[in-house]
Backbone as a chain_set.jsonl record, in Angstrom:
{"seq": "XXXXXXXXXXXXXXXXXXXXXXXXXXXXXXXXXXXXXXXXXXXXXXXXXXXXXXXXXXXXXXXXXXXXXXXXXXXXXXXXXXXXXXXXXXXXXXXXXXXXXXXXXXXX", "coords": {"N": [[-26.607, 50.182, -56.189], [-26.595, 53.016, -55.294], [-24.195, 53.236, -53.903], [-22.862, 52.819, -56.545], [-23.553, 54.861, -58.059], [-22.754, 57.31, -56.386], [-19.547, 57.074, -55.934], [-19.15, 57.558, -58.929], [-19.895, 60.185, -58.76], [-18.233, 61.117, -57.053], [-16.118, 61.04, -58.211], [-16.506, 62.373, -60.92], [-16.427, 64.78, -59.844], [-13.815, 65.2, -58.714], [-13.061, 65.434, -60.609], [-13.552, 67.833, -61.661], [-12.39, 69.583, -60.068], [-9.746, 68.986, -60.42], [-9.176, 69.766, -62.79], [-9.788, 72.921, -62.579], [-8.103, 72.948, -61.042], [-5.967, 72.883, -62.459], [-5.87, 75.401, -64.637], [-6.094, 77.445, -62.818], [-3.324, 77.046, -61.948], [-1.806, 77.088, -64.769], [-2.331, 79.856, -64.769], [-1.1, 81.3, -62.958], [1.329, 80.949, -63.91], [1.64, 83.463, -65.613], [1.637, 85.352, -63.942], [4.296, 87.525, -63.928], [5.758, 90.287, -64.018], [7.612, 92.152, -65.926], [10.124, 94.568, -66.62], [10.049, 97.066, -64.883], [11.41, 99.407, -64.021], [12.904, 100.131, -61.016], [14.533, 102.007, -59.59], [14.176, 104.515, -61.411], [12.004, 104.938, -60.784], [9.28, 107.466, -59.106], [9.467, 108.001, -55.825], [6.578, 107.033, -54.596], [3.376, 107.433, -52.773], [1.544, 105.994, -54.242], [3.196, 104.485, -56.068], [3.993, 102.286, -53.983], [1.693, 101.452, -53.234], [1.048, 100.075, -55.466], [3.581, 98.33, -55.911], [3.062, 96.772, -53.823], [0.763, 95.468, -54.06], [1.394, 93.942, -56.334], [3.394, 92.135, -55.176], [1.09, 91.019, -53.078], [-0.929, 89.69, -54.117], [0.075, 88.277, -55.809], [0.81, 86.528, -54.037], [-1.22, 85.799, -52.675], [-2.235, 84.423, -54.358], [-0.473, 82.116, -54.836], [-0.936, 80.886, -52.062], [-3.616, 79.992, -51.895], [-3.938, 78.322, -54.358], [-1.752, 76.177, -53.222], [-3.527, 75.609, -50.356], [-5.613, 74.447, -52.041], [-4.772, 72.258, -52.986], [-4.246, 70.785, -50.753], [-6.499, 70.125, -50.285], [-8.281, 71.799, -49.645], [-11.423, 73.614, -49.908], [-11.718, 77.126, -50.6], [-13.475, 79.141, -51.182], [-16.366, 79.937, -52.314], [-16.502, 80.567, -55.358], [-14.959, 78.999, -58.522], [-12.065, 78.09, -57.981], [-10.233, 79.017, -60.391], [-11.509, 81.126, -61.148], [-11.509, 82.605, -59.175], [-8.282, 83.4, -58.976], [-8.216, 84.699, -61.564], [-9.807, 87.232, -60.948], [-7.32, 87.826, -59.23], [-5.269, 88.186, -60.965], [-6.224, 90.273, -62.805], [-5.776, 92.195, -60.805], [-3.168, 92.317, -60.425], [-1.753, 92.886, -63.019], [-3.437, 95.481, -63.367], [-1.349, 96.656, -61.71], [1.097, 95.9, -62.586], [0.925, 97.78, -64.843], [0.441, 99.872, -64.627], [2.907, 100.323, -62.922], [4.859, 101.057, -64.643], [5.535, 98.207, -65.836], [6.046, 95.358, -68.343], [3.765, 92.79, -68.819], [4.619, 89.489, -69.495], [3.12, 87.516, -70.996], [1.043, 84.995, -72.577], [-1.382, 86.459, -72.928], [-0.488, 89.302, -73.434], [0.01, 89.021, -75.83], [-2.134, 89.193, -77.634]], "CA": [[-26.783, 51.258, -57.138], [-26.364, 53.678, -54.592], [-22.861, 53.014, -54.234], [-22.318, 53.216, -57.864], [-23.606, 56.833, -58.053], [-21.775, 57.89, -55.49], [-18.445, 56.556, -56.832], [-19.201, 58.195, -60.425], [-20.087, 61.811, -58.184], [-17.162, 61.741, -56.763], [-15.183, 61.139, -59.334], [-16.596, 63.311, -61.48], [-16.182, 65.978, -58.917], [-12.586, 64.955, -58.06], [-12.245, 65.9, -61.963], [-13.509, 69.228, -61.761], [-11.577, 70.147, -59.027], [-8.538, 68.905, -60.897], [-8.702, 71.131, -63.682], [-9.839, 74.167, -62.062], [-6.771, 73.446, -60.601], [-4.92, 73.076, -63.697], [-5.992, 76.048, -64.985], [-5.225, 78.108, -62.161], [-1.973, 76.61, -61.683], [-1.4, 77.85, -65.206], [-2.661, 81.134, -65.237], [-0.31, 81.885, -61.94], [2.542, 81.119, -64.56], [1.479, 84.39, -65.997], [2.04, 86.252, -62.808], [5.42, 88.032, -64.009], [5.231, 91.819, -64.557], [9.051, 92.597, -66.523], [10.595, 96.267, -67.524], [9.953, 97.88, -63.888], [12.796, 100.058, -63.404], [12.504, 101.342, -59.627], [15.889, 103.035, -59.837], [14.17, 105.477, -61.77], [10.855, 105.415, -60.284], [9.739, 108.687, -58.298], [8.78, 107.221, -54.592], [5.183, 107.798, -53.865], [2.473, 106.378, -51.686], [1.08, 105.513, -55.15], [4.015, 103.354, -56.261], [4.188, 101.826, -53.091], [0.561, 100.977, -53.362], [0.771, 99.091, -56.396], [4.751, 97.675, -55.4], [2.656, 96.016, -53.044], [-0.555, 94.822, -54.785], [1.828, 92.933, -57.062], [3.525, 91.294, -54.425], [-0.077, 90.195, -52.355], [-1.74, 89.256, -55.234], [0.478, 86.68, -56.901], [0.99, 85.782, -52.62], [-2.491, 85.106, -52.521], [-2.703, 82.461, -55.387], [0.322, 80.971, -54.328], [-0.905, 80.458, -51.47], [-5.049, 79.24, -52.53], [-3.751, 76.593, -54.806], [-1.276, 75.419, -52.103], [-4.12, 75.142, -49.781], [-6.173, 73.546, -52.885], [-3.664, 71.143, -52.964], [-4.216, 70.383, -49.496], [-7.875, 69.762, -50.312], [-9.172, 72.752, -48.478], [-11.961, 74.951, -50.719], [-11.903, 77.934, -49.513], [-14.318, 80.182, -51.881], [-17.71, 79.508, -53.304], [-16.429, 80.246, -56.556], [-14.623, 78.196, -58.754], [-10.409, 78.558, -57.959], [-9.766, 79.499, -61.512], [-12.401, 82.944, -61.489], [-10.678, 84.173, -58.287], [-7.252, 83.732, -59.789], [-8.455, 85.606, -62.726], [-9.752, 88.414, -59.842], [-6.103, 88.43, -58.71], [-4.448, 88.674, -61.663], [-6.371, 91.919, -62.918], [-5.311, 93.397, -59.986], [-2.162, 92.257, -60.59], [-2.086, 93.456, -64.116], [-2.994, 96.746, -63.265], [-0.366, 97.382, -60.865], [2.001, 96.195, -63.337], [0.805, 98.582, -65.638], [0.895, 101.245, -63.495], [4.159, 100.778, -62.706], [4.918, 100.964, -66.163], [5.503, 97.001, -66.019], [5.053, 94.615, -68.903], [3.195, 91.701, -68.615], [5.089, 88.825, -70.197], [2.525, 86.411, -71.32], [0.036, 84.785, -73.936], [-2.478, 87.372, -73.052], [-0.196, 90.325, -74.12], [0.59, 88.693, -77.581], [-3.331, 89.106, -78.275]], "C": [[-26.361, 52.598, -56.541], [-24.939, 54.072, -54.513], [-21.972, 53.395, -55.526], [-22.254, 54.529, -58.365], [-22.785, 57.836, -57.068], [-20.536, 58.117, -55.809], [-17.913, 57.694, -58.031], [-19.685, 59.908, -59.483], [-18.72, 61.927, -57.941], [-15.927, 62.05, -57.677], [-14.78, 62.123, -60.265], [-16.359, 65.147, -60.866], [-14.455, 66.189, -58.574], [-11.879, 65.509, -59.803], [-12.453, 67.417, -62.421], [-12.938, 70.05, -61.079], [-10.117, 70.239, -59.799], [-8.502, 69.966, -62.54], [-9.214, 72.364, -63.827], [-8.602, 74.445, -61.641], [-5.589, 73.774, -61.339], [-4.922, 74.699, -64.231], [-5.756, 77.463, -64.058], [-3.363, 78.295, -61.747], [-1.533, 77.512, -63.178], [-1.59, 79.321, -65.885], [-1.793, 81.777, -64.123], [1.034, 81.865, -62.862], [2.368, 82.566, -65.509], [1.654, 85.923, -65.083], [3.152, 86.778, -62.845], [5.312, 88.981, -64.725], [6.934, 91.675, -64.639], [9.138, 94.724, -66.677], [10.27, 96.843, -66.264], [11.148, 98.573, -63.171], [12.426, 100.855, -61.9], [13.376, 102.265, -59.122], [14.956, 104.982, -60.377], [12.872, 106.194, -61.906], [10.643, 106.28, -59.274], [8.87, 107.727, -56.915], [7.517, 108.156, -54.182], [3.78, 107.097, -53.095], [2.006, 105.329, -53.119], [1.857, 104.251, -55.367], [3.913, 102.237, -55.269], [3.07, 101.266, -53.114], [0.736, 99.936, -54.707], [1.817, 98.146, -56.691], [3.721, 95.982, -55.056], [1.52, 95.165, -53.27], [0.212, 94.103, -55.893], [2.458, 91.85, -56.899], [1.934, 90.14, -53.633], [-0.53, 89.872, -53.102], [-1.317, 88.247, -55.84], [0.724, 86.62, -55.323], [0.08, 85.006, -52.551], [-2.569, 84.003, -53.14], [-2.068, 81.771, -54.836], [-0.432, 79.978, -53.029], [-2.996, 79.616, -51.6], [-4.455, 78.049, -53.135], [-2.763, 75.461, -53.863], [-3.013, 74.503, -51.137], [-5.072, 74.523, -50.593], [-5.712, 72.157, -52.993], [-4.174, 69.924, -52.085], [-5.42, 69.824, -49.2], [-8.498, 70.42, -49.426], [-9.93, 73.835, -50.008], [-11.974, 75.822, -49.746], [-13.007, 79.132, -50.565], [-15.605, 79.589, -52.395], [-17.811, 79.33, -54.951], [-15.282, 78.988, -57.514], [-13.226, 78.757, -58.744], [-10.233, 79.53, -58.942], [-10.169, 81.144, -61.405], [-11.804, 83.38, -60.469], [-9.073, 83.723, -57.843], [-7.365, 84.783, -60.693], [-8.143, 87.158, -62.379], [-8.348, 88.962, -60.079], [-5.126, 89.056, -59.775], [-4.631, 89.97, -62.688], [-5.967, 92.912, -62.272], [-4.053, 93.481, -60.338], [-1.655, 92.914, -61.839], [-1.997, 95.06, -64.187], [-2.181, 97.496, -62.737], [0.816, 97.131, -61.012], [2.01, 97.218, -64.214], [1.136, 100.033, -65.707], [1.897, 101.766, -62.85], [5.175, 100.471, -63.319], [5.998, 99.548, -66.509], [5.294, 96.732, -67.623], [4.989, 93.246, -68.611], [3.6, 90.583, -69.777], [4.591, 87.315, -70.185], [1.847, 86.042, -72.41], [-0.67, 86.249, -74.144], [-1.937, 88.93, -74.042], [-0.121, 89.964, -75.825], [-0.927, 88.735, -78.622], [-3.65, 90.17, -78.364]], "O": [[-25.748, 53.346, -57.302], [-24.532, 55.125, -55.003], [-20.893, 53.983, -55.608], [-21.334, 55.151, -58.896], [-22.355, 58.974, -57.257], [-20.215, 59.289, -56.009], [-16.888, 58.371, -58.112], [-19.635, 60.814, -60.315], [-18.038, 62.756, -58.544], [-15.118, 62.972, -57.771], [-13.684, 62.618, -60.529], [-16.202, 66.237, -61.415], [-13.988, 67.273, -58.225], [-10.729, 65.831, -60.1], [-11.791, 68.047, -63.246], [-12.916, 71.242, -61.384], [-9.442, 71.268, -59.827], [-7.637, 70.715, -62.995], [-9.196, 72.956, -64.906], [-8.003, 75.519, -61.688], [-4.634, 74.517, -61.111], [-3.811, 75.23, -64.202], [-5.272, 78.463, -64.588], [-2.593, 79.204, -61.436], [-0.955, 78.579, -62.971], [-1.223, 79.786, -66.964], [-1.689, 82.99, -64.306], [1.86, 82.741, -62.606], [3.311, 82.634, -66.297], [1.752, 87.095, -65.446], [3.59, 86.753, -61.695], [4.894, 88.908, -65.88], [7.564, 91.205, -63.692], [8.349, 95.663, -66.784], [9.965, 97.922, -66.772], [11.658, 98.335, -62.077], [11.815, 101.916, -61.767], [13.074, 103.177, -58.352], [15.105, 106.104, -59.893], [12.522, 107.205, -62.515], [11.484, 106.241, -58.375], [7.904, 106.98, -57.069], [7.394, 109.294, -53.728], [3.616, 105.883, -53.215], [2.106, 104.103, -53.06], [1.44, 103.15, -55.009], [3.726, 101.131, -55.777], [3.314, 100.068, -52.969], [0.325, 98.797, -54.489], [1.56, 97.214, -57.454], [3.645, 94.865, -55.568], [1.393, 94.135, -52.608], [-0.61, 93.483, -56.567], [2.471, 90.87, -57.644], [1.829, 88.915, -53.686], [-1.089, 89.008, -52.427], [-2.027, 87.389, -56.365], [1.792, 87.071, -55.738], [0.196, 83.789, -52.405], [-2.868, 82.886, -52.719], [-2.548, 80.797, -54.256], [-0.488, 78.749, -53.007], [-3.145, 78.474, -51.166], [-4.439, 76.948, -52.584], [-2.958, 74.247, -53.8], [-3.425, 73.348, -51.244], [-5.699, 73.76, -49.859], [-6.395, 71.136, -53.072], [-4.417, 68.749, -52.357], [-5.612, 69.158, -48.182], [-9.176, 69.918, -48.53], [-9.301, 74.511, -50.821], [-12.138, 75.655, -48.537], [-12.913, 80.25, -50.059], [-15.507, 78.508, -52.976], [-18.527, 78.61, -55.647], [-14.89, 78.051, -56.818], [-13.029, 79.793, -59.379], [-10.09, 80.716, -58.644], [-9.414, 82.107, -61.532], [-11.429, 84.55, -60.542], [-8.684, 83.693, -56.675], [-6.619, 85.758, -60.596], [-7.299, 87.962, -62.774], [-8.036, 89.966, -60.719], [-4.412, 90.048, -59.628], [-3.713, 90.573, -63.245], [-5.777, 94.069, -62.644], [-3.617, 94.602, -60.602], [-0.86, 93.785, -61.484], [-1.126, 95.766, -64.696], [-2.059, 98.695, -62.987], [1.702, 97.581, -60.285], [3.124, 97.682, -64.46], [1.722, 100.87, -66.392], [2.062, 102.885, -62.364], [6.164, 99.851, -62.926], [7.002, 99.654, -67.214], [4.606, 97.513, -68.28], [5.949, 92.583, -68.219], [3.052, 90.663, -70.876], [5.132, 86.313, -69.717], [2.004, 86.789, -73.376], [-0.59, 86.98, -75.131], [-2.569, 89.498, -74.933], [-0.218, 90.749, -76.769], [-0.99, 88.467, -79.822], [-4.718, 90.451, -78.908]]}, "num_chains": 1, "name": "protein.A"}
């Protein structure tokens, strides 16, 4: 019996893992900020600050669900919510650098 519960834990665990992962996986396909002309952006620590928070930020996921992959947790929370995290940041530092965000979410 023992055995049997075990089995059915893992399982069931091996299925929540898998579509946390799904769901991160496709909320990183949302990670593409469009319309950022830098030609005709003025250079300022600012820009440069949020250049760069749009790069580390979709880095980061990439690289979490990789190591998800790999069967390493690495957070307490669940993958998906700190994707989410990243991609507010991300978000705003498309916004900010008068980006748009070419996904579901904008079409709402």
């Amino acid at each position: 019996m023992k055995i049997i519960t075990t089995l059915l834990s893992s399982l069931l665990l091996a299925g929540c893992i898998s579509s946390d992962l799904k769901k991160s996986e496709q909320l990183l396909q949302d990670f593409h900020c469009a319309k950022i002309d830098t030609e005709q952006m003025p250079h300022s620590s600012m820009t440069d600050y949020y250049q760069q928070m749009l790069y580390s930020s979709k880095a980061k996921v990439e690289s979490y669900i990789k190591q998800y992959h790999q069967g390493k947790e690495l957070f307490d929370l669940p993958l998906h919510e700190v994707v989410e995290q990243q991609y507010d940041l991300y978000k705003d530092a498309c916004q900010n650098l008068g980006g748009i965000l070419s996904s579901s979410e904008t079409a709402s």
